[in-house]
Structures are given as C-alpha cells and as structure tokens.
N, C-alpha and C positions, 0 to 999 in steps of 0.2 A: 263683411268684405272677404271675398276670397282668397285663398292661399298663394295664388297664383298671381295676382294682381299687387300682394302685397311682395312675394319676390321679384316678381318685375320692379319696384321700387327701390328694393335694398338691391337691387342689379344695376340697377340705373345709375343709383347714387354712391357707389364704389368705382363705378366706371368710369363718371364723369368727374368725380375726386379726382380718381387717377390719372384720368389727361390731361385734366388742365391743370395740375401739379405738375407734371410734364412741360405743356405747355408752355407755363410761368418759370421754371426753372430754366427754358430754353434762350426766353426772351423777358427778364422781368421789367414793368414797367418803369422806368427812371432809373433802373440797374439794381445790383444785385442789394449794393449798399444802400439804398432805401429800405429793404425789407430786412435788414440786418440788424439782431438788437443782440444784447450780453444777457446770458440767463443767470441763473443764481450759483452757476461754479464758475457765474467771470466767464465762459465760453461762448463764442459767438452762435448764434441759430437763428434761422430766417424764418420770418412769416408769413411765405408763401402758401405755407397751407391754410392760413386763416381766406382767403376768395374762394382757394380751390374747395376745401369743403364745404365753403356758402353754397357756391354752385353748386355740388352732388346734391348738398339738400334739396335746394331750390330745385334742380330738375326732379330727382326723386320724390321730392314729396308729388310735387304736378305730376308726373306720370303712377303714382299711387293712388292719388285722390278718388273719390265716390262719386264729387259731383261737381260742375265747376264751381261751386261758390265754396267748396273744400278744397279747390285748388287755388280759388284765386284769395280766401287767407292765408292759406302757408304761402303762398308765393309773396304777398305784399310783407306778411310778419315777416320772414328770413329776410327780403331783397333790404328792407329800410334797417333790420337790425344789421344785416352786414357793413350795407353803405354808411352807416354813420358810426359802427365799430371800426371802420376801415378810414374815417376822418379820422377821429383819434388817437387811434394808431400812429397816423402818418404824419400829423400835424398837430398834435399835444403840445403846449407851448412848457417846455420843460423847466424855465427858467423860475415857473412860481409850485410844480407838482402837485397841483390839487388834487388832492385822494379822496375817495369814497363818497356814497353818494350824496351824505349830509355835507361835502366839502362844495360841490357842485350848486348845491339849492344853493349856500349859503351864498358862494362868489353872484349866484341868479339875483339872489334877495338884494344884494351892495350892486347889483347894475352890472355887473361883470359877465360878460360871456364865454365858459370857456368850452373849449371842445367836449370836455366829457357835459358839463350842462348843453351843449347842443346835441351829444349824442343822447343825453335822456328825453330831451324835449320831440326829439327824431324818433326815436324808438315808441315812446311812447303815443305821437300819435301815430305811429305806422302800428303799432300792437291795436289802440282803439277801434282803424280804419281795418282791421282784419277780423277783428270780434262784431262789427258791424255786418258785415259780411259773410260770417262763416252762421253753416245752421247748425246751432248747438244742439248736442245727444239731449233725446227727450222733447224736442221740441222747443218754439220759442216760448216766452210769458205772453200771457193774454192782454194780462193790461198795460198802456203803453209807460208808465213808471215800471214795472216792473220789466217792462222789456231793457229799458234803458239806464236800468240798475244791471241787470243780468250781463250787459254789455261794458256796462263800466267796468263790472269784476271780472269778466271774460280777460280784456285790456286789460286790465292790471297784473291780469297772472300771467299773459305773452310778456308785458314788460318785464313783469319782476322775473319772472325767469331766466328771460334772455340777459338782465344784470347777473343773477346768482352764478349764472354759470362764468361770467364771467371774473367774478368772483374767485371761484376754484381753478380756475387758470393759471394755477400759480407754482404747479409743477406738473413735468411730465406725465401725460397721460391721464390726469386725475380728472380732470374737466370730460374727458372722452368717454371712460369708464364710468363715472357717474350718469352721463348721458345714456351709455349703452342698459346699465343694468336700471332706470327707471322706464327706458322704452320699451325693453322687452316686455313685460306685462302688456302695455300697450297694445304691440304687435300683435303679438300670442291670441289677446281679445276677441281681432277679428271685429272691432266697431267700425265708425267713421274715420276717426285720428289713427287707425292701423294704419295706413299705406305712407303716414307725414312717421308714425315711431320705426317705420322697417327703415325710412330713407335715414332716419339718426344711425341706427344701425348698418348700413350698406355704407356710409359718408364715412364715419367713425372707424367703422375696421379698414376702410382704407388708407386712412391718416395715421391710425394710432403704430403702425411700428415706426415710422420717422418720430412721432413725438415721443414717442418713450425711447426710440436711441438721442434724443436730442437734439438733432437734426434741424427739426420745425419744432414750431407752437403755433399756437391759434391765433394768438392775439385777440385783440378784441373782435375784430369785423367775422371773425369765425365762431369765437368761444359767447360773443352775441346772437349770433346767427345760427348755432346748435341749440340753444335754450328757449330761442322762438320757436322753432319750429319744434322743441319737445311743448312747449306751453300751447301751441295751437293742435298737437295731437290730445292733449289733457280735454281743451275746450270743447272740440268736434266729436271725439268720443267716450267722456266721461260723463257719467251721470251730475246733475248740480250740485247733490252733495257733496261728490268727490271734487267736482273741482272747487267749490267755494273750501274744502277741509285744504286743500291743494295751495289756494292764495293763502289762505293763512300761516302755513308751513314755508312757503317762500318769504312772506312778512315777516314773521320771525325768523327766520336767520339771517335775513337781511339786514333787520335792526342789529341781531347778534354779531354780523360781522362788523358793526362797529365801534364795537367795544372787542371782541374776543377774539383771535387769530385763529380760523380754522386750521392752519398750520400745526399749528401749536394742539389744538386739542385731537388732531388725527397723529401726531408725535408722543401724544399721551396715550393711545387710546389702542391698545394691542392689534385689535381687529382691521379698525381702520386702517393703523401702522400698516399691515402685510398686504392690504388691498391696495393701498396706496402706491406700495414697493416695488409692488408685481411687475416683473419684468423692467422696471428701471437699473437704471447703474445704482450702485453702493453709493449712498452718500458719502462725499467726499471728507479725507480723515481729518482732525483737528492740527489746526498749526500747531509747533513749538512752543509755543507762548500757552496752548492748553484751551484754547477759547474754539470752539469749534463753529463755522460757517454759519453766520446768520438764517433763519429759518423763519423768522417772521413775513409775513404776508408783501413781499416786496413787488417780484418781477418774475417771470417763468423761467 
C-alpha cells in the first residue's frame, strides 16, 4: 500500500474525530448528561469521544482500504463494535453490574440478557460477518474446512480485540497508546491492514489529548470500536501465523483479565508505570486516613 493512501487515512480519521467531536459537543444527543459518567478521581468526563472516534475510524479506515471487501470489513467490524459498545454504555442496567466477560456468558447461560451479553453476541457476529468478508494476507484456504476455521479465528480475534481494548479502558489514555504503539508496525508495513492501522493512528492522536486531560474517555462504543478495527488491520494484513500467534495472545490476557487486574500489574511494573503516566495528571494523593485512591480495574 502506498504512503500516500495510508496518510490520506490517518488524515481522514483525525479530521473526522475532530468534527464530530465538535459536532457532538455542540448538540449531544439526549444532552450532555447522557454522555456524562464519574472517572476514578470521582470527576466528571463525557463520552463523547467514544462515536466521534468510531467515526474517524470508520471513515479512515474506508478511505485507506486496498479493496472494497478491506473496506467493507473494517467498516462492519468498527460500525457493530461501536453500536453495541454505545448500548452498553447508554443503557447498562446498573442495578445488578455485571462485569467481565465470564459475568455476561454466565447471566446468557441463567436466561438473562444483559447488555454487555448483548454487546458480545453483537460484536461477535459483526467481528464474524467482517472475517467473512475480508481477504486475508496470503490468501484464502483451499479447502472449505479450512476456509471456515481460518474465518472463525479471523472473528474471533476482531472480537477479542475489540473486548481487550476495552478492557484497558480504564484510565486515561492507556487504551489509545496501546492502540497507537501496536498499529504502527502495522502501518509502517505497507500491507492490506495498513490503511485500517494509520486510521487507529489519525483517530487516536486526535482523541488522546482530551482523554489524558480527562476531559473524554472512550467508553465502550469507542474503546470497542478501536480494537476492531486494530484486529481487522492484524486480519487483512498479517501473515496466518501472526495472526493465529495474535488470537492467542489476546485469549490469554483476556482469561488473565479475569483473575488479575491489569491495573494493578502496570502499578507494579516500572516500564509500564511511565508509559502508562505519560502525559496524564499525577495520581491523585492519599487521604488522611492513609488509604490511598482505589486502583483496581473499576471505571475510567
């Protein structure tokens, strides 16, 4: 892919970040207080930037893409990862807070439907209907099992993506900077999935100084909506190896996030600590009492 087709993408999807960040700021739908939640110092920040950088992606990646059936996966992975991040969000029934995604199967498995089980069941086939679609680096499988294995772990690593990131959404900026520093290789590449990793990149640096002044967060319909569309740049131009070593790196910490607080181990871990920090506020200082500010995997 050319140089030039991939800046036009990360042009694209900075651009259109920013106006309909604008936009939405001007006129939010059902007002401001809809989009208003409390982050982890207790301060209030809107998640208005979780549609507006679905958008930049969604348009960047399509005007990046190689061909249309590379435009029209990233288009369906981001649109259904945003729209059913953007249920959840809006309409999470707070009163029972079912967390993580063994919480969701299990409310599935008892007959229960809750919004985050409707957002996996959404995601997931919108991740499937996009690896169905998209022509994977290297070409398809010959035989139709193995076409429709290749498809199945395609799906599976749009989905699990667009969860992990979700995942790390849990403070400033961390979700965005993760996204940017595994697209750029991407990009750089010059494969199929460059023009979907420059649009993570053009989306991202548009967003990320209001989320790290605290401002915005992603919420889900965004912080879903960045990880699809990093998993369908993996799909379209990663060799099979890499992406099937790819799902499994996302399956594992995806189990791991439910047991371990990546919070917690990036507050352990010096490297990650300063990556994490970069350009955020100072965490806030311990009350009186000595106990200092929850850090566990809560809310952004």
């Amino acid at each position: 892919m050319s140089v030039t087709r991939r800046l036009v993408a990360a042009v694209t999807a900075a651009a259109t970040t920013s106006v309909v960040r604008g936009v939405l700021d001007t006129s939010p739908p059902g007002g401001p207080r809809v989009w208003t939640r409390t982050n982890h110092r207790g301060e209030p920040v809107s998640m208005l930037e979780g549609p507006a950088t679905a958008a930049g992606l969604l348009v960047g990646a399509v005007a990046g893409a190689s061909s249309a059936r590379g435009a029209l996966a990233a288009g369906v992975a981001v649109t259904s990862a945003a729209a059913f991040g953007l249920v959840d969000d809006l309409r999470e029934d707070t009163t029972t807070r079912t967390k993580g995604l063994r919480g969701h199967l299990g409310a599935l498995a008892h007959g229960r439907l809750t919004t985050g089980g409707l957002k996996v069941l959404g995601i997931g086939a919108g991740a499937l209907l996009a690896a169905a679609v998209a022509p994977p680096a290297g070409g398809p499988a010959t035989h139709p099992a193995a076409r429709a294995a290749e498809t199945l772990a395609s799906g599976a690593l749009v989905a699990g993506t667009a969860n992990l990131f979700n995942l790390l959404d849990l403070r400033p900026g961390r979700a965005l900077k993760a996204a940017g520093l595994a697209a750029v290789p991407l990009a750089v590449a010059g494969g199929a999935g460059a023009g979907t990793a420059a649009a993570v990149l053009g989306a991202g640096g548009a967003a990320v100084e209001q989320d790290l002044a605290e401002a915005d967060m992603l919420g889900d319909g965004g912080a879903n909506a960045l990880g699809a569309a990093l998993g369908t740049a993996v799909v379209l131009g990663a060799p099979r190896p890499v992406r099937l070593t790819a799902l499994a790196a996302v399956v594992a910490l995806t189990l791991a996030s439910e047991r371990v607080s990546f919070t917690r181990v990036i507050e352990r871990t010096p490297v990650l600590r300063e990556i994490d920090a970069w350009g955020r506020r100072p965490a806030a200082p311990a009350p009186r009492g000595g106990h200092a500010a929850p850090s566990d995997d809560t809310d952004a």
